[in-house]
C-alpha positions as CSV (number, residue, x, y, z in Angstrom):
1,X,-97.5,38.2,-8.4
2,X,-99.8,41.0,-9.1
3,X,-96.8,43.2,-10.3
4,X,-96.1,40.6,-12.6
5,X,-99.5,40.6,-14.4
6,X,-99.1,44.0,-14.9
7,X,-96.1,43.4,-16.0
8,X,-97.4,41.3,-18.9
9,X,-100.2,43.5,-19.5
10,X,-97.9,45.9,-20.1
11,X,-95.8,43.3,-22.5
12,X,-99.5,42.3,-24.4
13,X,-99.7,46.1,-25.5
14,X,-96.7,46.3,-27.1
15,X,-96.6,43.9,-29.1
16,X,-99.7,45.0,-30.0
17,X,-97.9,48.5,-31.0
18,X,-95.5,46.9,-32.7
19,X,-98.1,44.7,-34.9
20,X,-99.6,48.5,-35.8
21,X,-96.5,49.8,-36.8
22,X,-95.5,46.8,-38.9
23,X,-98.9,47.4,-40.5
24,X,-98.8,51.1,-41.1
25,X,-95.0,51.7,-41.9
26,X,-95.4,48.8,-44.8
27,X,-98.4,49.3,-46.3
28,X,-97.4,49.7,-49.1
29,X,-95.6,46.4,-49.7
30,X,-96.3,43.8,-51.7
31,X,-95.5,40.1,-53.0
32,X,-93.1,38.4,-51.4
33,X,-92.2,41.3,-48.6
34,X,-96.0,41.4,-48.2
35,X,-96.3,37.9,-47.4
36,X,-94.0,37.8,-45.0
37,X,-94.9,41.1,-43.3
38,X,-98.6,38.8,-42.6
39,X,-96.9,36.1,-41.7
40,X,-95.5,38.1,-38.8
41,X,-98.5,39.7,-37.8
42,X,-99.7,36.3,-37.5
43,X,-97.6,35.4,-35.3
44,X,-97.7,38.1,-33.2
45,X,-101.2,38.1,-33.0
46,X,-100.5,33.9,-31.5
47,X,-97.9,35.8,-29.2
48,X,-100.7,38.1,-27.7
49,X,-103.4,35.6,-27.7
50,X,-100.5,33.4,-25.5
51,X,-100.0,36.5,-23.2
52,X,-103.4,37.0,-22.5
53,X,-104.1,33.2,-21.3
54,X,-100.8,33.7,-19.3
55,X,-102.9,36.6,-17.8
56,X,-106.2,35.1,-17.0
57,X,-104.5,32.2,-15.3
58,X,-102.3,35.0,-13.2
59,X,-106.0,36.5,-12.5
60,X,-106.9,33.4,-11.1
61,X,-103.6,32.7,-9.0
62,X,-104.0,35.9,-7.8
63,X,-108.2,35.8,-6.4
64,X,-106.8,32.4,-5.3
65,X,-104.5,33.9,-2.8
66,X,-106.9,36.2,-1.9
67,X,-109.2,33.7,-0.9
68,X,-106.4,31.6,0.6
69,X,-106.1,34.9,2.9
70,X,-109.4,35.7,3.7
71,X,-110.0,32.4,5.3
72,X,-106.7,32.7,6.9
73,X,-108.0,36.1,8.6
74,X,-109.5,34.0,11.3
75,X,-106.7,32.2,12.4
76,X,-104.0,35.0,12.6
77,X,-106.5,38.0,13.7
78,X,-108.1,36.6,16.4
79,X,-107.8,38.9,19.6
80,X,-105.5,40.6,18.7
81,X,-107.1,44.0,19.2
82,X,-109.2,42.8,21.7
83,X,-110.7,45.8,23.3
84,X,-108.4,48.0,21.6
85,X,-110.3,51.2,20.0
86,X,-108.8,52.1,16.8
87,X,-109.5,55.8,14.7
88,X,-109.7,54.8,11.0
89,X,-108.4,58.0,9.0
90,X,-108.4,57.7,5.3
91,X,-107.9,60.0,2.3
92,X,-110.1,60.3,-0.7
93,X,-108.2,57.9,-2.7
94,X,-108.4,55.1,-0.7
95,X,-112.2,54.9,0.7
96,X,-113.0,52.2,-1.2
97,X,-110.6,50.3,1.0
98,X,-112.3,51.5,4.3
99,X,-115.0,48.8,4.7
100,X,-112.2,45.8,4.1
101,X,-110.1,47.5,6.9
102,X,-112.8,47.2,9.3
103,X,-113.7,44.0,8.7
104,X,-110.4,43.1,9.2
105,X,-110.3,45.5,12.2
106,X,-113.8,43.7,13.4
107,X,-111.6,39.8,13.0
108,X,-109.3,41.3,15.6
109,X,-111.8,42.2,17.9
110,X,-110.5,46.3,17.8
111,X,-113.9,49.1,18.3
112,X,-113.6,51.3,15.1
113,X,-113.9,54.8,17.4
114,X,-114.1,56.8,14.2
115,X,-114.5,56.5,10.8
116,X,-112.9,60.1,9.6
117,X,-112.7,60.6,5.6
118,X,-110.2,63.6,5.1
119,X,-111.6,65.9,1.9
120,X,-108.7,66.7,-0.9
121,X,-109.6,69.7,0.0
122,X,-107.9,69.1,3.0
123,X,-104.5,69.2,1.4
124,X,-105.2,72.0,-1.0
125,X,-102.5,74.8,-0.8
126,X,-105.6,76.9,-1.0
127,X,-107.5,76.1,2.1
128,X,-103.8,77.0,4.5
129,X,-105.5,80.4,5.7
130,X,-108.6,78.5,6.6
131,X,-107.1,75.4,7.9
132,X,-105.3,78.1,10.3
133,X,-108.7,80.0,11.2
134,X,-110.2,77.1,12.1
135,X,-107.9,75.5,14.2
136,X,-107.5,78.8,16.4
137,X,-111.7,78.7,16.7
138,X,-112.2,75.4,17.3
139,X,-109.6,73.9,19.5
140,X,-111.0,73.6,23.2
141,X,-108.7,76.0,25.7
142,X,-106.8,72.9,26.9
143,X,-105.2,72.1,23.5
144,X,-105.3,75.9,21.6
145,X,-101.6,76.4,23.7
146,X,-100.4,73.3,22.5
147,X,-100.8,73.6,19.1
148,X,-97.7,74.8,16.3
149,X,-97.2,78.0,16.4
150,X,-96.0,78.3,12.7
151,X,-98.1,79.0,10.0
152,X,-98.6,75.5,8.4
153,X,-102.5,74.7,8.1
154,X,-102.9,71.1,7.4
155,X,-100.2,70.5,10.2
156,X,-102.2,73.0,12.9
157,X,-104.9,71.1,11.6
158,X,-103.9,67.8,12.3
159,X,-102.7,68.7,15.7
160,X,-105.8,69.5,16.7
161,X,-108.0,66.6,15.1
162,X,-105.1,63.9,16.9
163,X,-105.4,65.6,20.0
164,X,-108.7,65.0,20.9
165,X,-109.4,61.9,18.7
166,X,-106.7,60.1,19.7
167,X,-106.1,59.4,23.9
168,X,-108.7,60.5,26.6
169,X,-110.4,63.8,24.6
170,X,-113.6,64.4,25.9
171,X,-116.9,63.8,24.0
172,X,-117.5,67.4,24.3
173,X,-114.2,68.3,23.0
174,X,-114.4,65.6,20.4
175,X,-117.9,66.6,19.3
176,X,-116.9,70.4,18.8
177,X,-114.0,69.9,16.6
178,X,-115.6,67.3,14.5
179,X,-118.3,69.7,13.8
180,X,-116.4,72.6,13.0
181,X,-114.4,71.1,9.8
182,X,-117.3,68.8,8.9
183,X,-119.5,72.1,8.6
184,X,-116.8,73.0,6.2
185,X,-116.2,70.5,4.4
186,X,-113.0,69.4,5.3
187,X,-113.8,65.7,6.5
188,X,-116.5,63.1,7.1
189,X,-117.1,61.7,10.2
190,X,-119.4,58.4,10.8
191,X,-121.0,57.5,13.7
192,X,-120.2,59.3,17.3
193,X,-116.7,60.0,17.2
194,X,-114.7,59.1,21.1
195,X,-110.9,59.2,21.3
196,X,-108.7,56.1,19.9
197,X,-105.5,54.0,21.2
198,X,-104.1,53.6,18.4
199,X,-104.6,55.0,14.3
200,X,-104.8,53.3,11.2
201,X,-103.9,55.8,8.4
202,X,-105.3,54.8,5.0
203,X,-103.1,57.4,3.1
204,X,-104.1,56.1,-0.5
205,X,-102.5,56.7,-3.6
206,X,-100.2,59.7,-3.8
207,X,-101.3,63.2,-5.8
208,X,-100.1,63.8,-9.4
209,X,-101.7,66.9,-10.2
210,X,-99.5,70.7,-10.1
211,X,-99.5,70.8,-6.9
212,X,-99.1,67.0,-6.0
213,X,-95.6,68.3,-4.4
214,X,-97.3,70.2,-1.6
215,X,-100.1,68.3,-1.6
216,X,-98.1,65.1,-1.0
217,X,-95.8,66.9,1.7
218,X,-99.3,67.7,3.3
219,X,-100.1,64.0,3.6
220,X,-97.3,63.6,5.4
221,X,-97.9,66.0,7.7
222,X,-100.7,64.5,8.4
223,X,-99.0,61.1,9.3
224,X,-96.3,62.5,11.4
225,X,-99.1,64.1,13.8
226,X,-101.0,61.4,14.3
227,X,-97.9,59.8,15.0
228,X,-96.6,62.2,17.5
229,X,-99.9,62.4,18.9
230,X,-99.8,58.6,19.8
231,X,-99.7,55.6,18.0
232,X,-100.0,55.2,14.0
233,X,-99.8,52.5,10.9
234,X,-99.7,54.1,7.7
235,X,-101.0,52.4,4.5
236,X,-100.9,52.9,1.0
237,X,-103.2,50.6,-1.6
238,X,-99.5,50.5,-3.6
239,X,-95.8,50.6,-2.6
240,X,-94.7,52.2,-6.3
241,X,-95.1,56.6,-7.1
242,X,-93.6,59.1,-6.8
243,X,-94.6,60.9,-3.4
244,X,-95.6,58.0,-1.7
245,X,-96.2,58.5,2.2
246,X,-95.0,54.7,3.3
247,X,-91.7,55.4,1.3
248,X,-91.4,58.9,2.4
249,X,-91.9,57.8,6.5
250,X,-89.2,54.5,5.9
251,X,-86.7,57.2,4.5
252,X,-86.9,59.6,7.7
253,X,-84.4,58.3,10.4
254,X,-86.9,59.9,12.8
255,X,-90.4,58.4,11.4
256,X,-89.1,54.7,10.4
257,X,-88.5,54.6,14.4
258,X,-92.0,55.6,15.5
259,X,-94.4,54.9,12.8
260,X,-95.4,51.5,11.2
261,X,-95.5,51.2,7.8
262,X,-97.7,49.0,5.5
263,X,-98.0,48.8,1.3
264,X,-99.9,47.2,-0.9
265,X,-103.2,46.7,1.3
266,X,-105.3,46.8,-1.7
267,X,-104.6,42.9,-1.0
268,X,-105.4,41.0,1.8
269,X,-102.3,40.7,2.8
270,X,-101.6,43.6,2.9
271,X,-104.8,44.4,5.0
272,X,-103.4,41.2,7.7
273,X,-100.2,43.3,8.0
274,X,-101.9,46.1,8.8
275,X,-103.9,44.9,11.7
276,X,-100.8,43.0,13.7
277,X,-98.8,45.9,12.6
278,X,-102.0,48.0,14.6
279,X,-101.1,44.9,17.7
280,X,-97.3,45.6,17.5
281,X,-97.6,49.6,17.9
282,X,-100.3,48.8,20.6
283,X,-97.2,46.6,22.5
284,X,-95.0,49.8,21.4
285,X,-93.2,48.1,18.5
286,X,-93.3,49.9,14.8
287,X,-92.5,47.6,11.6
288,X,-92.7,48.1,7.9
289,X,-94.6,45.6,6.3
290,X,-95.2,44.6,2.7
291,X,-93.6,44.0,-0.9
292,X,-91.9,47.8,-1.4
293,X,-88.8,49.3,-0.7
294,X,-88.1,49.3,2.8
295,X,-89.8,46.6,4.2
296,X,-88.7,44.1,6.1
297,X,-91.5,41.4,5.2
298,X,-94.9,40.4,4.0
299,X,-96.0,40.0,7.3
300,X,-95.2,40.9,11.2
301,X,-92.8,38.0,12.1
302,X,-94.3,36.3,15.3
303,X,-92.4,38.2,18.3
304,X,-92.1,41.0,15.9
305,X,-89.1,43.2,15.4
306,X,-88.8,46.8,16.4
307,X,-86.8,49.6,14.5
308,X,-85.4,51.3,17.6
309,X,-88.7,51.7,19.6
């Protein structure tokens, strides 16, 4: 439903090109021809003033369903994180959906273990070298062995962060490697950070700058290591562009096995999915979840269904 109002927003400003054009390309007309050129801008004026009541009672459909949802969250959240300590990772672009998440999150009875805002800069081609350097300083002697060897920086990078965010890092360990790319600007941390069960990846909208290639292929970097690390839902606000992460993760044979999936959580629905898609990975199921390509439903299906794990 909310693609459809877009849909006919979309439709509204054609006609209202059209209406300029008809203006513009015969202004010089006159009698008869003129009179019937007002006649149909008349009427395509009645056609958009139609349109946009279709659109206001599609606005209140829609903030009706969200409602319908929110008081829903109650029934289908409850416990079903219970004690379960989730890491909230989320990416510039969708921050503003953080504090709905963990309300959602808080519904389901799941401790938010850290609330970790990843800077663009993270992602920047630029920062590799740096990315690299700081891996190698910070990482406590326990992980530095384990990390890639290769010479990818947000990857290194997000090897180290998952390893001692997510599963039994120490506080120490935690504290120390938090610090180091906080000092330079490479994330936000809230609170005192402690290791996670299970991630909730709020990957937001994908890049469309130059580099939104790399940039994109950096975000999903990002998701496969937290994935490999432990357990991970990845989210998008959207399910449509170019460079989407959720699309890019349900097209790798690998990925779609391992890592749920969720779109359009700039709903509540969406938001729902999310957390009992956060319950299935914590039982060792993935799913896809959502209206995009590649998903099998709105919502986890009671039971739930894996994809091979």
């Amino acid at each position: 439903m909310i693609n459809f109002r877009y849909h006919m927003v979309s439709l509204t400003a054609v006609f209202l090109a059209l209406a300029i054009g008809l203006v513009v390309g015969t202004a010089a007309a006159n009698g008869p021809l003129a009179d019937d050129l007002s006649d149909q801008v008349n009427n395509i004026h009645k056609v958009n003033g139609q349109l946009r009541d279709t659109i206001d009672e599609l606005n209140v459909e829609v903030d009706k369903q969200e409602e319908g949802w929110t008081a829903a969250a109650p029934m289908l959240l409850s416990n079903k994180l219970a004690g379960k300590r989730v890491l909230l990772v989320s990416m510039s672009s969708s921050n503003k959906h953080v504090d709905r998440m963990v309300q959602a999150l808080a519904i389901a009875g799941a401790g938010v273990s850290a609330r970790v805002l990843l800077d663009d800069k993270f992602t920047d081609p630029t920062s590799n070298d740096q990315l690299l350097d700081l891996a190698l300083n910070a990482s406590p002697p326990a992980v530095r062995g384990a990390l890639p060897s290769h010479s990818n920086g947000v990857e290194t990078s997000t090897a180290l962060l998952a390893s001692v965010l997510v599963g039994s890092g120490s506080a120490d360990d935690i504290r120390m490697v938090v610090s180091a790319y906080q000092s330079q600007g490479y994330l936000m941390a809230s609170g005192t950070p402690e290791a996670a069960e299970i991630v909730v990846f709020l990957a937001g909208t994908p890049y469309t700058e130059d580099d939104a290639t790399k940039r994109n292929a950096a975000v999903l970097k990002i998701a496969e290591r937290f994935d490999q690390a432990g357990r991970v839902v990845v989210t998008t606000p959207t399910a449509a562009g170019t460079g989407n992460v959720v699309r890019a993760i349900r097209d790798d044979p690998d990925l779609v096995k391992t890592a749920s999936t969720v779109d359009n959580t700039s709903a509540e629905l969406g938001r729902l999915a999310a957390v009992l898609a956060l319950a299935e990975q914590a039982a060792g199921r993935a799913g896809h979840y959502g209206v995009g390509a590649g998903a099998t439903g709105p919502l986890p299906q009671a039971g739930g269904n894996t994809n091979g794990s």
